[in-house]
N, C-alpha and C positions, 0 to 999 in steps of 0.2 A: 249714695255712699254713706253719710250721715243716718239715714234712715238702718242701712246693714248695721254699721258698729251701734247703733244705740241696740237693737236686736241682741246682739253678739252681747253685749254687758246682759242684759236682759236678762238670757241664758247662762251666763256664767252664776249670776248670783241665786239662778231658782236652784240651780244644781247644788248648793251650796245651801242651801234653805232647810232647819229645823222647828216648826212650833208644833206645838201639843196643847190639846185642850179636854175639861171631861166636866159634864152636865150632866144631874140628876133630875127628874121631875116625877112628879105624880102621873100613871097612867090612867090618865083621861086623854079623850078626843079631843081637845082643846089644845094639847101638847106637842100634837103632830106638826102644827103648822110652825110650832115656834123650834123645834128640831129642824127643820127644812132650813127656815132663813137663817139661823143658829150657825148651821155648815155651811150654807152657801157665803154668809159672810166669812170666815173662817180661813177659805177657800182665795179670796178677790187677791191676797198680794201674790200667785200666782196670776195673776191675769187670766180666768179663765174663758174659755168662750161661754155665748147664752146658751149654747148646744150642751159645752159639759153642767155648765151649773145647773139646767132644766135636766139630767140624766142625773145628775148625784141629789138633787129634790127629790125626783120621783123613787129613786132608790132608797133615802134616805124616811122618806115620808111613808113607803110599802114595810121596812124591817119596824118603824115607830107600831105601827100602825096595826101589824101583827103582834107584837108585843102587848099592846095595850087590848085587843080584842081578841088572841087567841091564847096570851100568857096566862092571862088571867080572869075566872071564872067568876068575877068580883058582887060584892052585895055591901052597899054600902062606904066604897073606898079601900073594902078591905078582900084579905086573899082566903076569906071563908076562917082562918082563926087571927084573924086581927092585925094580921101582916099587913104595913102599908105594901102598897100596889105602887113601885116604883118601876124607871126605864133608866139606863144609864146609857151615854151617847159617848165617846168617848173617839176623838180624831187624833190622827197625829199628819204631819204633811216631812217626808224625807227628799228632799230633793224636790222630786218634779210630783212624787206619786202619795193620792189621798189616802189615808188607811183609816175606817170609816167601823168601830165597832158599837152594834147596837147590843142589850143586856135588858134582860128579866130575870127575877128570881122567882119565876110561876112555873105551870103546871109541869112543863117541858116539851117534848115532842117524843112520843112513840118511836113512829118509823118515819125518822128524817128522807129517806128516798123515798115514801110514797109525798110525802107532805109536800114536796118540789117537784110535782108532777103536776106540769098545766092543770087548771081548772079544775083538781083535787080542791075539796073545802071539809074542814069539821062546822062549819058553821052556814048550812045553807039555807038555814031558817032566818037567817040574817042578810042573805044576799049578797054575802062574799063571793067571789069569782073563783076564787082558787088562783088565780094569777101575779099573784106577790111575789112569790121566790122567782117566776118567771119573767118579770120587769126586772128585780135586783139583777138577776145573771143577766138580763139584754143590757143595760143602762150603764154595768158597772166591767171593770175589766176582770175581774177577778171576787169568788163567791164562795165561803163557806160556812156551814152551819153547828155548831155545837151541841148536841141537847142534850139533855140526860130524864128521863122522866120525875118528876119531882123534885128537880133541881132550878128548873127552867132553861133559858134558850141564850145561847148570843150569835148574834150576826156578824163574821167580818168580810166586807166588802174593800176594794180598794180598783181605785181610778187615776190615769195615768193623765195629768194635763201636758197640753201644750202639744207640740209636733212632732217631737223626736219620739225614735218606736219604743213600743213599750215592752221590746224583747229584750233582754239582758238586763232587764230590771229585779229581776225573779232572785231570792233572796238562799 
């Protein structure tokens, strides 16, 4: 009985829950990993599971990680005329549910529906998979993409913690 009502509070106050947070860094590969645990601590006063937090990592770690390797066509740090090569990470948590936007200000994307087709790559002399966008949509509840060419890209994803369903969340 003690065990339901401490629950029952639990749930009262996630639903009741607002923070927001927003991170810049340089895009390098070094940056990826400190975006991952960045959110996933972000995340903990939900109490999430190791299920959601390893799904919103790998989520989180695929939009970094595109960003930094296909945003940007880089020589030296910079975006070919001297633009730093930045990523902006940008969470917010409402309630129960993650809202998770990843940002480039690089090259952009063409045709956003070819790009989010499995194992599609612009980059196969590198040994990309093509399977980025297709982790973000398995891992996350919800996946959209912005591009514009020459403007660059943002990713918003969003993850629903906890148990209650994730229908009648939708905005």
């Amino acid at each position: 009985m003690e065990i339901e009502k401490s629950m029952e509070v639990r749930n009262r106050n996630r639903k009741r829950m607002k923070n927001e947070m927003k991170l810049e860094f340089d895009a390098v590969s070094e940056n990826e990993a400190f975006a991952r645990v960045a959110v996933s601590a972000f995340v903990t006063p939900l109490n999430p599971t190791m299920e959601e937090i390893s799904d919103i990592k790998t989520a989180v770690s695929e939009a970094v990680t595109n960003a930094i390797i296909h945003g940007y066509d880089r020589e030296e740090g910079t975006f070919g005329d001297d633009r730093e090569c930045k990523v902006s990470l940008h969470c917010l948590i409402l309630e129960d549910v993650l809202h998770v936007e990843i940002a480039d200000e690089g090259k952009g994307i063409e045709n956003i529906e070819q790009a989010m087709e499995p194992l599609f790559t612009t980059k196969p002399d590198m040994d990309r998979s093509g399977m980025g966008f297709a982790f973000m949509e398995a891992f996350m509840d919800d996946l959209e993409v912005i591009s514009e060419p020459g403007m660059g890209t943002t990713v918003l994803m969003k993850k629903k913690l906890g148990t209650t369903s994730w229908i009648g969340h939708e905005e």
